[in-house]
C-alpha positions in Angstrom: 24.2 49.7 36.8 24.1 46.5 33.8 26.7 48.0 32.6 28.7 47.9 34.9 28.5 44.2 35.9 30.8 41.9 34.4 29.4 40.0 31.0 30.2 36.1 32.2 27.9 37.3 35.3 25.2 38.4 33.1 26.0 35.1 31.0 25.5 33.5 34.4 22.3 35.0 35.2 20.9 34.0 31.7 21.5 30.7 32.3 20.4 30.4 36.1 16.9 32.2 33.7 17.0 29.2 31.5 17.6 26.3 33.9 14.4 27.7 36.2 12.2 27.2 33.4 11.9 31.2 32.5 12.6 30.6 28.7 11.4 34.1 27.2 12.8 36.0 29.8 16.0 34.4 29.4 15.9 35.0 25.6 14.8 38.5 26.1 18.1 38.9 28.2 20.1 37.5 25.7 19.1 39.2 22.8 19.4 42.8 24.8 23.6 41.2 25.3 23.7 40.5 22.1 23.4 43.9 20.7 25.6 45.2 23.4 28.0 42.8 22.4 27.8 40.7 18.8 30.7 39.1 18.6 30.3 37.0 22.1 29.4 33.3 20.5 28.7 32.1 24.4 25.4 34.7 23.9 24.8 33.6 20.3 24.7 29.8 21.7 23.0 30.4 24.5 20.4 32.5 22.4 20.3 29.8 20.1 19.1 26.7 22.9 16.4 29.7 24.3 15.0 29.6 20.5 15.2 26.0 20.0 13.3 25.4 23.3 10.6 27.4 22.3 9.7 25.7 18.9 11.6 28.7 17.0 14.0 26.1 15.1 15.0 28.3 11.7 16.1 31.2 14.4 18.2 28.3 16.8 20.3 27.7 13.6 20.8 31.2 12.5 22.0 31.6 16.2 24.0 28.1 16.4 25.6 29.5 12.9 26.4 33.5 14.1 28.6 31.5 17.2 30.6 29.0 15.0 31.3 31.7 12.7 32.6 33.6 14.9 34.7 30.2 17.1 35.3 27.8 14.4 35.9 25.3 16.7 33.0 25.7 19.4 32.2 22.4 20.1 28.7 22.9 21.8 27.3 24.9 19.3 27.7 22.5 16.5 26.5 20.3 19.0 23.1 22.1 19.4 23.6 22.8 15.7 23.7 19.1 15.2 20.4 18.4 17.5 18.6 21.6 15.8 18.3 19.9 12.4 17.7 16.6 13.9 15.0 17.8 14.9 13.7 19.7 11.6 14.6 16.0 10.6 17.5 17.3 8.3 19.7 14.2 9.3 22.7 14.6 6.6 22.8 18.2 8.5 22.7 16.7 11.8 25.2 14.3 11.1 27.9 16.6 9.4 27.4 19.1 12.4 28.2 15.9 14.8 30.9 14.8 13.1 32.5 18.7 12.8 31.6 18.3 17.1 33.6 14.8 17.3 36.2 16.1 14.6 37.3 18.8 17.8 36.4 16.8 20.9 37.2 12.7 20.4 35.3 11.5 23.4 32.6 13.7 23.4 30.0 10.8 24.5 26.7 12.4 24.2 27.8 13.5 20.3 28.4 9.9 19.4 25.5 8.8 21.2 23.2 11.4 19.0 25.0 10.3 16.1 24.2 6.8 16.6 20.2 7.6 16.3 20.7 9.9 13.3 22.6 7.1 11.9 19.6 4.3 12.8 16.8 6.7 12.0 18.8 7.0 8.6 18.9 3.0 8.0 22.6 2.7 8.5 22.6 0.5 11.4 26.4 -0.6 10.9 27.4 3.3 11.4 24.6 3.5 14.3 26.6 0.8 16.4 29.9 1.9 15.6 28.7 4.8 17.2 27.0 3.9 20.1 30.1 1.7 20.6 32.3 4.9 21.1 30.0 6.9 22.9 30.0 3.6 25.7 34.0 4.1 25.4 34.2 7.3 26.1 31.9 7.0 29.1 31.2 3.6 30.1 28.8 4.0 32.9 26.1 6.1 30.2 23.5 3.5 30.3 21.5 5.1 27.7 24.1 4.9 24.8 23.8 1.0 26.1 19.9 1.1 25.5 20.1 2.7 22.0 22.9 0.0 21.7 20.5 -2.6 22.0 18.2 -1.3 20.2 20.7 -1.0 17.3 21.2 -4.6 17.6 17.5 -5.9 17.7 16.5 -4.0 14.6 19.6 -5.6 12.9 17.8 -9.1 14.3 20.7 -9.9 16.5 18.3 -10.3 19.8 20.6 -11.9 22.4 22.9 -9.3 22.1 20.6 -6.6 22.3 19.5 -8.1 25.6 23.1 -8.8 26.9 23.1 -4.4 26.3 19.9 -3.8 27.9 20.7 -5.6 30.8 24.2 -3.9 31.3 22.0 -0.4 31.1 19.5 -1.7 34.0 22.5 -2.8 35.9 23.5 1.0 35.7 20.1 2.3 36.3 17.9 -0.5 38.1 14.9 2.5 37.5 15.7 2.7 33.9 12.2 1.7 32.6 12.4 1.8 29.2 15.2 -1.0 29.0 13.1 -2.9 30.8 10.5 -2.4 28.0 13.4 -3.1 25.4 14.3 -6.5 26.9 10.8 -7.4 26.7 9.9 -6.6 23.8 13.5 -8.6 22.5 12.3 -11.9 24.7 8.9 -11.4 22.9 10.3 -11.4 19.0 12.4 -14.3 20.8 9.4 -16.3 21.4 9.4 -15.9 25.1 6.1 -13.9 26.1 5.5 -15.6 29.7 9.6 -13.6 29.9 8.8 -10.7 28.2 5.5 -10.0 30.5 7.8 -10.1 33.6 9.9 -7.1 32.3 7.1 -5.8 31.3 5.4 -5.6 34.7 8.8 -4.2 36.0 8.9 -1.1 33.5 5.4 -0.7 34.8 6.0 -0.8 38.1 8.7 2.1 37.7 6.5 3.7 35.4 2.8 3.3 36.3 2.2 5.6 33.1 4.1 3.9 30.2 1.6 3.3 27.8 3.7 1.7 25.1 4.4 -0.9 27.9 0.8 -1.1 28.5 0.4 -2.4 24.5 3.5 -4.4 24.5 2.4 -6.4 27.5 -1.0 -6.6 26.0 0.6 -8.6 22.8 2.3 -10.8 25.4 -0.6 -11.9 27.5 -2.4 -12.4 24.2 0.4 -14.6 23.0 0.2 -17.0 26.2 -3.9 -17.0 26.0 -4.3 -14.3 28.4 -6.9 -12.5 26.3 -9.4 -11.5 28.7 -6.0 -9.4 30.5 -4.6 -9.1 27.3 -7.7 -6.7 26.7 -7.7 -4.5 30.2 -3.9 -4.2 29.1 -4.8 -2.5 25.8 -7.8 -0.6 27.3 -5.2 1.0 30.1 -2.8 2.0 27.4 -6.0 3.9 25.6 -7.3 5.4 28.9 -3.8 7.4 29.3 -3.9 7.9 25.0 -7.3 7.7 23.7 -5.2 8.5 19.9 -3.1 5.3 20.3 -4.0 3.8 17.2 -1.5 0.8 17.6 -3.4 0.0 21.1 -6.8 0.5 19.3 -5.9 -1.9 16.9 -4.7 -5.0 18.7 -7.8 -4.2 20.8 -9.4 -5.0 17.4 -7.8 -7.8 16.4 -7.9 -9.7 19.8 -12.4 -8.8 19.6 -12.0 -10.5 16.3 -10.0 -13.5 17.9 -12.8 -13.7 20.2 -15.6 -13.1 17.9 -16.6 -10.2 19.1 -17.2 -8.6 16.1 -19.0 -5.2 17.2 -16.2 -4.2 19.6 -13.5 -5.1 16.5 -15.3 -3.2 13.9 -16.0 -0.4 16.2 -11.9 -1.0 17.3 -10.7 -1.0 13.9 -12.7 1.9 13.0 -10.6 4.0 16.0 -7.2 2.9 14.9 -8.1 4.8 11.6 -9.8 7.4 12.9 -6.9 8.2 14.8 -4.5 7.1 11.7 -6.1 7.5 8.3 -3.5 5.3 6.7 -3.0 2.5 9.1 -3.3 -0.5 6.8 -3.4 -3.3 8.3 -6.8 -1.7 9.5 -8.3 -1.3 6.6 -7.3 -4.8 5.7 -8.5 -6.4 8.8 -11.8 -4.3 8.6 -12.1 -6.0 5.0 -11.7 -9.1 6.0 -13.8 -9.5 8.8 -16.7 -7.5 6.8 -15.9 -10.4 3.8 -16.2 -12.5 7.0 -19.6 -11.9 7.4 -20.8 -11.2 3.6 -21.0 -7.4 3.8 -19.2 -7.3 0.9 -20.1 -3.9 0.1 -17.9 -2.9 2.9 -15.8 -5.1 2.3 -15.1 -3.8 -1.3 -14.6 -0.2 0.5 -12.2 -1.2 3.2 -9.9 -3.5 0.8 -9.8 -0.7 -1.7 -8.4 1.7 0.9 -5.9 -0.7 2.0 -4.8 -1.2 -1.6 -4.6 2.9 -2.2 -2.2 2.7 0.7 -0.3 -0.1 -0.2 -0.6 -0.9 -3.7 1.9 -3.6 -4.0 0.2 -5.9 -1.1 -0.7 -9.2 -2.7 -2.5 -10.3 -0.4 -5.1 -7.5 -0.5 -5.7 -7.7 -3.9 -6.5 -11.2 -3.4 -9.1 -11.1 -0.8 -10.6 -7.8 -2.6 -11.0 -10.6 -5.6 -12.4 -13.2 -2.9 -15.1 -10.2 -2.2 -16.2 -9.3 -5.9 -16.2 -12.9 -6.5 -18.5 -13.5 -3.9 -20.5 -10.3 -4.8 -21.0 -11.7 -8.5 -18.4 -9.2 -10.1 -15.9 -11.7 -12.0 -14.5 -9.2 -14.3 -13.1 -7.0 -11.8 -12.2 -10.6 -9.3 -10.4 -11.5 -12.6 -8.7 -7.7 -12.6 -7.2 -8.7 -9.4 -6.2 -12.4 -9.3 -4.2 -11.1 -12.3 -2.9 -8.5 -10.2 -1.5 -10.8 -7.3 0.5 -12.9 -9.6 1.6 -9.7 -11.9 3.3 -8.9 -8.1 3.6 -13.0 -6.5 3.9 -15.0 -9.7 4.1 -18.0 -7.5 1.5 -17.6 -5.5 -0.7 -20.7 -6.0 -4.0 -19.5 -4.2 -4.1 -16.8 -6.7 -3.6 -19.6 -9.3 -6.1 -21.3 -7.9 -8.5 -18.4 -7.6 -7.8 -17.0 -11.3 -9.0 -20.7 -12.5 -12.8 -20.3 -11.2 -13.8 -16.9 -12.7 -11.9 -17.6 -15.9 -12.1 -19.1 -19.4 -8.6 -21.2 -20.5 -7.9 -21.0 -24.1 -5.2 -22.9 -26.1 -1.6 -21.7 -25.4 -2.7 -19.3 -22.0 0.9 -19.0 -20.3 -0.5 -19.2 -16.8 -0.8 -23.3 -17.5 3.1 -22.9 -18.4 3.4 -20.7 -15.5 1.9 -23.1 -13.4 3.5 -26.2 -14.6 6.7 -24.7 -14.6 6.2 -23.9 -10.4 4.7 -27.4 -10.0 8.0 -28.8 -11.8 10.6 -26.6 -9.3 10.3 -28.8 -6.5 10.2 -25.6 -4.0 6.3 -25.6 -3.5 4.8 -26.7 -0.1 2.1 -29.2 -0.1 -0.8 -26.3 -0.2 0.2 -24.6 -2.7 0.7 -28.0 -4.7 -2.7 -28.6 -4.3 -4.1 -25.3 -5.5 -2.2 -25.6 -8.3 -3.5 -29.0 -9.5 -6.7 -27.9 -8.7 -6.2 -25.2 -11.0 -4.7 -26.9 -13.4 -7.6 -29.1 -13.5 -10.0 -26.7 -14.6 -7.5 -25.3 -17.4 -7.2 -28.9 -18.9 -10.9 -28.8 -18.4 -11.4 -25.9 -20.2 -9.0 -27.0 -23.3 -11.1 -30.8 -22.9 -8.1 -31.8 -22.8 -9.3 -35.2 -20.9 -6.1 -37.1 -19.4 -4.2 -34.0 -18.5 -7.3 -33.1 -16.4 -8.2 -36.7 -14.7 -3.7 -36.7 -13.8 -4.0 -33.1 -12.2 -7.1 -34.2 -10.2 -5.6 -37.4 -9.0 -2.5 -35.8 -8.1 -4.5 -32.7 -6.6 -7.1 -35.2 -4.9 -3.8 -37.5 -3.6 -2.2 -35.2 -2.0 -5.5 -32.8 0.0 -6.2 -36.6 1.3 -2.6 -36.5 3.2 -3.2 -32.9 4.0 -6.5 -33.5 5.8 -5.3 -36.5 7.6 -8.9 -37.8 7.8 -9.9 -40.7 10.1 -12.6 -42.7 10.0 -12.4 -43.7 13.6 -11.9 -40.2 14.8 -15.0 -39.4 13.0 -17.0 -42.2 14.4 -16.2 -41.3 17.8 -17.6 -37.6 17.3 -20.7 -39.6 16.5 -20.7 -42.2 19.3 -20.3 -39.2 21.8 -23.5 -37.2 20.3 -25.6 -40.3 20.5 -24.1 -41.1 23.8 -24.9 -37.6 25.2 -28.4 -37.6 23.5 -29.1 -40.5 25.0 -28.2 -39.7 28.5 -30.4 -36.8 28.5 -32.8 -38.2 26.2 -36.1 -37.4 28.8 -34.6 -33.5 28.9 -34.2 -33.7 24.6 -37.5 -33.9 24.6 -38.7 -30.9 26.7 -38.9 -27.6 25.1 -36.2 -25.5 26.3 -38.0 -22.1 28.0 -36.2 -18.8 26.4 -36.7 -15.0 25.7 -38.0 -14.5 21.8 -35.9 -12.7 19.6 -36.3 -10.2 16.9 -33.4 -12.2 14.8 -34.9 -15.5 13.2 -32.6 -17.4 11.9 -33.2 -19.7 8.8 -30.8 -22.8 9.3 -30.4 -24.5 5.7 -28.9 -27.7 6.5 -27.7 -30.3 4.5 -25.5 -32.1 3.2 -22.1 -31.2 0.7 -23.0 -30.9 -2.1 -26.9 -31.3 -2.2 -28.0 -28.0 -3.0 -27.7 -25.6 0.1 -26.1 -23.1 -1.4 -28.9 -22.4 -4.3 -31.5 -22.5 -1.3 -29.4 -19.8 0.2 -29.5 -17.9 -2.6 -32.5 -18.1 -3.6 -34.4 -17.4 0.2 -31.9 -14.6 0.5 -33.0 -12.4 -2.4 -36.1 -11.8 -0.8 -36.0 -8.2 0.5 -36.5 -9.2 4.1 -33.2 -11.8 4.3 -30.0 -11.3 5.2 -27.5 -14.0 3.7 -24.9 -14.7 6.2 -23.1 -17.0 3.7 -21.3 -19.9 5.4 -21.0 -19.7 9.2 -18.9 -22.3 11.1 -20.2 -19.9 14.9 -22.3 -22.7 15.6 -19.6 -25.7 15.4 -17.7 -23.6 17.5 -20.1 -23.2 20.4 -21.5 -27.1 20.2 -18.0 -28.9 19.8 -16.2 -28.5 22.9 -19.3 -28.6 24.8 -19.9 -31.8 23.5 -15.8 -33.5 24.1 -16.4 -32.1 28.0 -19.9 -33.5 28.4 -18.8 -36.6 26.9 -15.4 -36.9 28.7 -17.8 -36.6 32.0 -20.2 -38.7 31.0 -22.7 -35.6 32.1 -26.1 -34.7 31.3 -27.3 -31.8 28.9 -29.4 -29.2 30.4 -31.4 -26.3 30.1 -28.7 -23.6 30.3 -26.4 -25.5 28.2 -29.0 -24.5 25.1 -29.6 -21.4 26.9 -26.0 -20.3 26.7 -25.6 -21.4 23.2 -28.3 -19.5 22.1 -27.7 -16.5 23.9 -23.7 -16.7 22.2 -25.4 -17.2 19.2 -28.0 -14.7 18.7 -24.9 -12.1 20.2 -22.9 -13.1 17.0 -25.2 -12.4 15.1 -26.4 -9.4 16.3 -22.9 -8.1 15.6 -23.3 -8.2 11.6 -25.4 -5.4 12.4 -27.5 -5.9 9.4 -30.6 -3.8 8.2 -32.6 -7.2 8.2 -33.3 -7.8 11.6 -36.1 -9.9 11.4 -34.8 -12.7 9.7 -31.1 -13.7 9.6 -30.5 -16.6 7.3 -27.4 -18.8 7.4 -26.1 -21.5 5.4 -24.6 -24.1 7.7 -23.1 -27.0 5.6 -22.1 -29.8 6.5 -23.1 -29.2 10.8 -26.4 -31.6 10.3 -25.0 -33.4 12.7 -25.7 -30.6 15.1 -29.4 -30.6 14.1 -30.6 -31.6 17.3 -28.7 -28.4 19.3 -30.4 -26.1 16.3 -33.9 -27.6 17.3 -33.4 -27.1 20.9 -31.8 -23.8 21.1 
């Protein structure tokens, strides 16, 4: 008969329950004891592990509570006391119940290990060391409290000694995959991604399944201009978690590196599907909509960004770049003022502020900005901007030398920062005509292609001689789409053009063939209602004028 049998065999049999993965049963069994007998605290702590492996949390303290009132000094159950309310994320709990653990047993190594991530997850990364420090005294061979050591020391930015502690975990568990992870991801904030991929591919290889690993090494090959692995990196990480939104949204940023702006919108759009508030996001969705002048979109994306992180300067600035560009100065105003209410010194705001607005006598942003130009702390780009802006104040005020002095100075110092040569420019010419004129019998064939439904309207030109009222004007026709400024073009013809050149080789057919296909893509990934003409404004790329008749 039960009763019969000893209790610390039926303990025995509760545990032998627990350890084979029969969880109710083995709370079943103890609960029965427990009546039988309420004053054994081995029952109430074993009871209280059964609840807390089953998600019943508020009933594993009760439990945990029942067996230290009845043994004051049970050191296990303020243990599991102490990893109860870390996990109901009651830290100050969990770190008085670890202390009451290490107050009875010293050296208790796991205790001070737990006690170290309370203390990190609680931003008290001095205590968090101290901690893992002890635990790797009182059992020097526990490579984990060596990891979280690590770890302790790369968030407090002190990267070679995180790695020297990552390293001594591996060295006591060569299969210990996630320090391989932490030293790569320590060599990458280091600047060392061809290092960091190495560890990298060895957490991998121990763990085929890591998808963290999978993201970190996707950063790392996109860091060392891997991006075409960078991207099967970040797709394998999102095969084995299709809700990863970090992985989503480098996936989104490295399209939008590659201008492939359908993938990154429809990447961007993921990482908040699967993260409503992921910011940077938003932000990066805003952008590249801004990017593309759908500023309608843009307006939306920036403004979710902004309900998620008011205090982001950056966002209100590029939300005032949009309405600006959309035609709405009052609310671009609204939020130029906004950046520099949070940034006083930040000079493109300045700058910014200066085109949608009206100076009057005595307006302290010409103080302000006089008074940043006269610290001596401002880099040459912001310099600029602020002369610039400065310029249109004094403009504004008519006040006539004070505006010709901030020009001149403003004017002075964008010639340094544009470095311009005049023979560097003359050789971009002499290798156009040079290639033109090698393949002058092919330049003037008609290249054979497939029509498309996009038409675009190239308005080309040069600065300053009216393109952009063209633009405007052809684009309020309901049929138009107004691209705005597109530099796709330059980007597709100017290396072409250096290697051709360099080789002294002919143009041919499937050279316009592939820039036209490249470029129709692009801009069939603005996805715009108008797709029978697409109009873009291209600036200053006459000198491409040949490549747009061709292709």
């Amino acid at each position: 008969m039960a009763n019969d049998i000893p209790l610390q065999l039926q303990i025995n049999s509760i545990i032998d329950l627990y350890t084979s993965g029969l969880i109710k049963e083995a709370l079943d069994t103890a609960e029965t004891l427990i009546v039988k007998h309420p004053n054994e605290p081995l029952l109430l702590n074993i009871s209280g592990v059964c609840y807390k492996s089953i998600g019943e949390l508020t009933d594993a303290v009760k439990s945990f509570e029942k067996a230290i009132a009845i043994k004051p000094n049970f050191t296990d159950a303020y243990y599991n006391l102490g990893i109860t309310f870390q996990e109901l994320n009651m830290l100050e709990a969990a770190v008085k119940n670890y202390e009451k653990a290490l107050e009875i047993q010293p050296k208790y190594a796991i205790v001070h290990n737990n006690l170290g991530i309370v203390f990190k997850e609680l931003g008290q990364i001095h205590d968090s060391i101290r901690s893992y420090e002890k635990a790797i005294a009182s059992q020097p061979d526990f490579p984990e409290a060596h990891n979280n050591l690590g770890n302790a020391f790369r968030e407090n930015g002190q990267l070679d000694e995180a790695i020297k502690f990552y390293e001594k975990a591996i060295a006591l568990n060569s299969e210990f995959s996630d320090a391989y992870n932490n030293v790569g991801i320590a060599l990458f904030e280091l600047g060392q991604p061809n290092d960091a991929i190495k560890f990298y591919e060895k957490a991998l290889e121990i763990e085929p399944s890591y998808t963290e690993v999978y993201n970190n090494l996707g950063n790392a090959l996109k860091e060392t201009g891997q991006q075409d692995n960078a991207v099967k990196s970040y797709e394998a990480a999102i095969a084995l978690q299709s809700d990863y939104a970090d992985a989503h949204y480098n996936l989104g940023v490295i399209f939008q590196d590659l201008d492939k702006l359908e993938d990154a919108v429809r990447s961007y759009k993921a990482s908040i599907f699967f993260q409503s508030d992921y910011v940077d996001a938003h932000y990066n969705l805003g952008i590249l909509f801004l990017e593309t002048s759908q500023l309608e979109m843009a307006i939306k994306s920036l403004e979710m960004a902004i309900i998620i992180n008011p205090e982001n300067a950056e966002t209100h600035k590029y939300l005032g770049n949009t309405f600006q560009a959309n035609g709405q100065l009052d609310e671009a105003m609204k939020c130029y003022e906004k950046v520099l209410s949070i940034k006083p010194d930040h000079a493109d705001a300045h700058r910014n502020l200066s085109t949608v607005k009206k100076y009057i006598q005595g307006d302290t942003q010409i103080i302000q900005m006089n008074k940043l130009l006269s610290s001596g702390t401002l880099n040459q780009s912001d310099q600029i901007h602020l002369y610039f802006a400065l310029a249109k104040a004094y403009e504004d005020l008519g006040e006539q030398d004070d505006l010709f002095k901030a020009l001149h100075e403003g004017n002075r110092l964008r010639k340094v920062q544009l470095n311009y040569s005049l023979d560097n420019n003359l050789k971009e010419h002499s290798n156009l005509k040079k290639l033109f004129n090698l393949s002058l019998s092919f330049s003037e064939k008609l290249v054979s292609h497939e029509p498309s439904k996009i038409r675009p309207i190239f308005i080309v030109g040069m600065p300053r001689s009216g393109t952009s009222l063209v633009e405007q004007i052809i684009s309020s026709h309901y049929e138009t789409y107004g691209a705005g400024e597109l530099n796709i073009l330059n980007k597709l013809i100017t290396p072409i053009v250096n290697d051709l050149a360099k080789k002294d080789a002919d143009l041919s057919e499937n050279i316009f063939l592939s820039i036209r296909k490249d470029y129709l893509n692009y801009l069939s990934s603005l996805n715009t209602p108008e797709n029978v003409i697409t109009l873009e404004q291209f600036v200053g790329q006459f000198i491409n004028i040949t490549f747009l008749v061709k292709a």
